[in-house]
C-alpha distance (Angstrom), angle and dihedral (degrees) to the residues before:
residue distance angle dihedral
X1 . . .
X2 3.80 . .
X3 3.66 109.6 .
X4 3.81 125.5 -146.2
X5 3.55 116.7 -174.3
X6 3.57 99.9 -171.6
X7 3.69 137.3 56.7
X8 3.52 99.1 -127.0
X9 3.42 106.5 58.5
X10 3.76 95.7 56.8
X11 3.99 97.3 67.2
X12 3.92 106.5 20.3
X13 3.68 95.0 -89.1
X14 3.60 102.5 -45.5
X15 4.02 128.4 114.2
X16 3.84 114.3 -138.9
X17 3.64 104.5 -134.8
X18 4.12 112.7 -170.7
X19 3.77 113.4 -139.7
X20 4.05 141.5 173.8
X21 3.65 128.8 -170.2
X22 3.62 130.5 -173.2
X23 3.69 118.8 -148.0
X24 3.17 144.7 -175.0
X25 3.55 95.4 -113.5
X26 3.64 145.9 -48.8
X27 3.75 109.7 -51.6
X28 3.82 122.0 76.0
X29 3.60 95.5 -157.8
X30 4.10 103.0 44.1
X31 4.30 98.1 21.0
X32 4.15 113.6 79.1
X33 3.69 117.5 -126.3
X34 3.55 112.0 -121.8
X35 3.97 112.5 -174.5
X36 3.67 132.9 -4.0
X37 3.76 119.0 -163.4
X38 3.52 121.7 -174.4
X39 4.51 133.7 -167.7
X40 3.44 116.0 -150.9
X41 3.73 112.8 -145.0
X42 4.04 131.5 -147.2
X43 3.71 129.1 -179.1
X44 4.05 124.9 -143.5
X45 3.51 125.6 -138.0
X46 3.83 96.4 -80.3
X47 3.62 90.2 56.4
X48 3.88 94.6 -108.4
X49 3.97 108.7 150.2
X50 4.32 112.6 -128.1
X51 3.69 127.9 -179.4
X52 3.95 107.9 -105.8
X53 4.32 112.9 167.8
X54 3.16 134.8 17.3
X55 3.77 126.7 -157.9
X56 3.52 137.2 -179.5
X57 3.61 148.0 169.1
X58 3.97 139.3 -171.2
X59 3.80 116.5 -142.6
X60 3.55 132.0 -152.8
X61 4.14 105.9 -129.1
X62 3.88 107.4 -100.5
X63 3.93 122.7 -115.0
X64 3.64 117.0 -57.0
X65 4.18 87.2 7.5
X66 3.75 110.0 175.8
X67 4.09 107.3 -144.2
X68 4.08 110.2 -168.0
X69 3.82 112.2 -139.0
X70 3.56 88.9 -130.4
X71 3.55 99.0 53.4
X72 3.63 89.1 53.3
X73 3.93 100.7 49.4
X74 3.95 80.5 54.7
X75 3.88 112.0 47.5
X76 4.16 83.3 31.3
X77 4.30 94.3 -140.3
X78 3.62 108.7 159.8
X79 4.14 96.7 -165.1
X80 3.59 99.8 -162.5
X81 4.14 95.0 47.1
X82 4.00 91.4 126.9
X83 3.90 88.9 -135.4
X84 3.96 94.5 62.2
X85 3.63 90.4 92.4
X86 3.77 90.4 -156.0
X87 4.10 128.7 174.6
X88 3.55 146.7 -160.2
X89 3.73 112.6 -78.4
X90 3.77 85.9 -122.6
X91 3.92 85.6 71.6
X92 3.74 102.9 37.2
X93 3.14 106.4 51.3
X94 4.20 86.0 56.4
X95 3.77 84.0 53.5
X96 3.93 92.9 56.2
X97 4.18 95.8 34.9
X98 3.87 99.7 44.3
X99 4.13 95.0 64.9
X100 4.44 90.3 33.3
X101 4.28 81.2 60.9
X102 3.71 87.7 42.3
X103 3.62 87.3 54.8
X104 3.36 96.0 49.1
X105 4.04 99.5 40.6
X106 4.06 79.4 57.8
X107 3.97 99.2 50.0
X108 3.66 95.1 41.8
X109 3.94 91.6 -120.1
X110 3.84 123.1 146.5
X111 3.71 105.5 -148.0
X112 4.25 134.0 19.2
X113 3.68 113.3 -128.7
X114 3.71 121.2 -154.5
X115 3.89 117.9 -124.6
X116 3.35 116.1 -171.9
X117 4.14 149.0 130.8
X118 3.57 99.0 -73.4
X119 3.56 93.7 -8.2
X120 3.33 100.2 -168.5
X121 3.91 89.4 72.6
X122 3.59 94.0 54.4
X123 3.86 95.3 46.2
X124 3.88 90.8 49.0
X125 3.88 89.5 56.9
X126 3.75 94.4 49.0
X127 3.62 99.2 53.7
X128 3.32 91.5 36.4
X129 3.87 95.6 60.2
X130 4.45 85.8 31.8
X131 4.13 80.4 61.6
X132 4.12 92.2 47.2
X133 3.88 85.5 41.2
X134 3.90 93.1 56.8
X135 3.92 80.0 -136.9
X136 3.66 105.1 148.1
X137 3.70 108.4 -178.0
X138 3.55 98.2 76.1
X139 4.18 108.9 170.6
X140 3.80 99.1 -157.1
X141 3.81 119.0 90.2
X142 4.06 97.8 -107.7
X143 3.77 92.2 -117.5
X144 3.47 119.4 -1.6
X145 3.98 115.8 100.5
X146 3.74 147.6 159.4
X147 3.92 111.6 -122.3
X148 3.49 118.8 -157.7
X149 3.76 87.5 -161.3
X150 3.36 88.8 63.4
X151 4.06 94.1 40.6
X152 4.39 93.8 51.7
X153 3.52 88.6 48.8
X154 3.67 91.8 60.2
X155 3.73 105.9 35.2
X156 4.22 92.9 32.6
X157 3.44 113.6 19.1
X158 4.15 91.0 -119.7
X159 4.09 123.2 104.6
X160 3.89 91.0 174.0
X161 3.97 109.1 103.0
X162 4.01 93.9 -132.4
X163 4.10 93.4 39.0
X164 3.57 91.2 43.9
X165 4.21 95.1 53.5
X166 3.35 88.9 42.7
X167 3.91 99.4 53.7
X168 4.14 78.2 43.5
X169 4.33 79.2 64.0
X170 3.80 94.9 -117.5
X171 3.97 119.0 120.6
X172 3.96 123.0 -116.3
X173 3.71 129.4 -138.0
X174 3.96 105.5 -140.4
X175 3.42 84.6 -172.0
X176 3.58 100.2 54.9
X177 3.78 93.5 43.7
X178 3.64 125.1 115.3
X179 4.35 90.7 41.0
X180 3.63 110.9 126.2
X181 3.94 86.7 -134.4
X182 4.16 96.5 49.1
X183 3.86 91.0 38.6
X184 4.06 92.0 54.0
X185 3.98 95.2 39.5
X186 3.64 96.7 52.2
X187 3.86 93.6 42.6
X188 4.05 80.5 54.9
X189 3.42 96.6 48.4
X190 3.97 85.6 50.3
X191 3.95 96.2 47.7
X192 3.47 86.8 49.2
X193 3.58 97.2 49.7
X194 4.18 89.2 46.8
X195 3.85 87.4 49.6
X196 3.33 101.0 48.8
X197 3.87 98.3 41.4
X198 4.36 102.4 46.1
X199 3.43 103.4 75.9
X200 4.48 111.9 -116.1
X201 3.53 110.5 -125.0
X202 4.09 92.3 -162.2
X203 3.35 132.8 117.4
């Protein structure tokens, strides 16, 4: 096995960073963003990817925040249960970004990119509340990501989230589904799996 001792040389310089949002719908710009969880990931000294951190944050839907029925009946947030301990975007998305720049001040890598179950959803909410924030030192690459959609279809046939960790040989929680915090630690523990298991053909 080729071993890779450092973070940065396995993906060009960039950290993969798994995250999961739940919204409050569809649209970036009109739906609120409702939690954000994010897993920190490490890699040993035989270049096999582990879960190291997670992080997460509930937010209170911004001004004017448009929250679909049916995206509520699924993801199951009540936003004004008093023990949600939600906060402005403007101070959860800090919370999130300070420990990804950590991450990537330690491993030597120039840019985070998002991984995630259709990942383009999850990136799209993220800048979309870092441009409402003002926040400007946003550590994921503004539109390049790894999908693990995209990655289970390939290696198992599956592009459901549940179907796809299950094909991986890891169990799923119905009942636990839909949580920013499950939804981002088992799509880790999937990425990780796929990483670890197709053989790298790089340097």
């Amino acid at each position: 096995m080729t071993e890779f001792t450092a973070m940065v040389d396995r993906f060009r310089g960039y950290m993969p960073v798994v995250v999961d949002v739940e919204t409050g719908g569809f649209n970036e710009t009109t739906d609120a963003l409702l939690q954000v969880a994010a897993v920190l990931l490490d890699i040993d000294a035989q270049g096999q990817f582990f879960c190291s951190e997670t992080i997460s944050c509930h937010i209170t839907p911004f001004a004017g925040a448009n929250l679909e029925p049916k995206s509520m009946e699924v993801n199951g947030i009540d936003v004004d249960h008093p023990f949600r301990l939600a906060v402005d975007e403007k101070l959860a998305l800090p919370k999130i970004f300070k420990p990804v720049r950590e991450a990537l001040k330690h491993h030597g890598c120039n840019k985070a990119i998002l991984v995630g179950h259709n990942a383009h959803f999850d990136l799209k909410f993220i800048n979309a509340a870092a441009a409402r924030s003002g926040i400007k030192r946003n550590p994921f690459h503004p539109f390049s990501t790894f999908d693990t959609v995209s990655l289970s279809g390939l290696v198992y046939g599956q592009t459901v989230l549940a179907r796809s960790v299950r094909s991986a040989g890891m169990e799923w929680n119905t009942e636990e589904a839909h949580s920013a915090i499950y939804d981002a630690e088992m799509t880790a523990m999937l990425f990780c799996k796929i990483v670890n298991e197709v053989p790298f053909a790089g340097n």
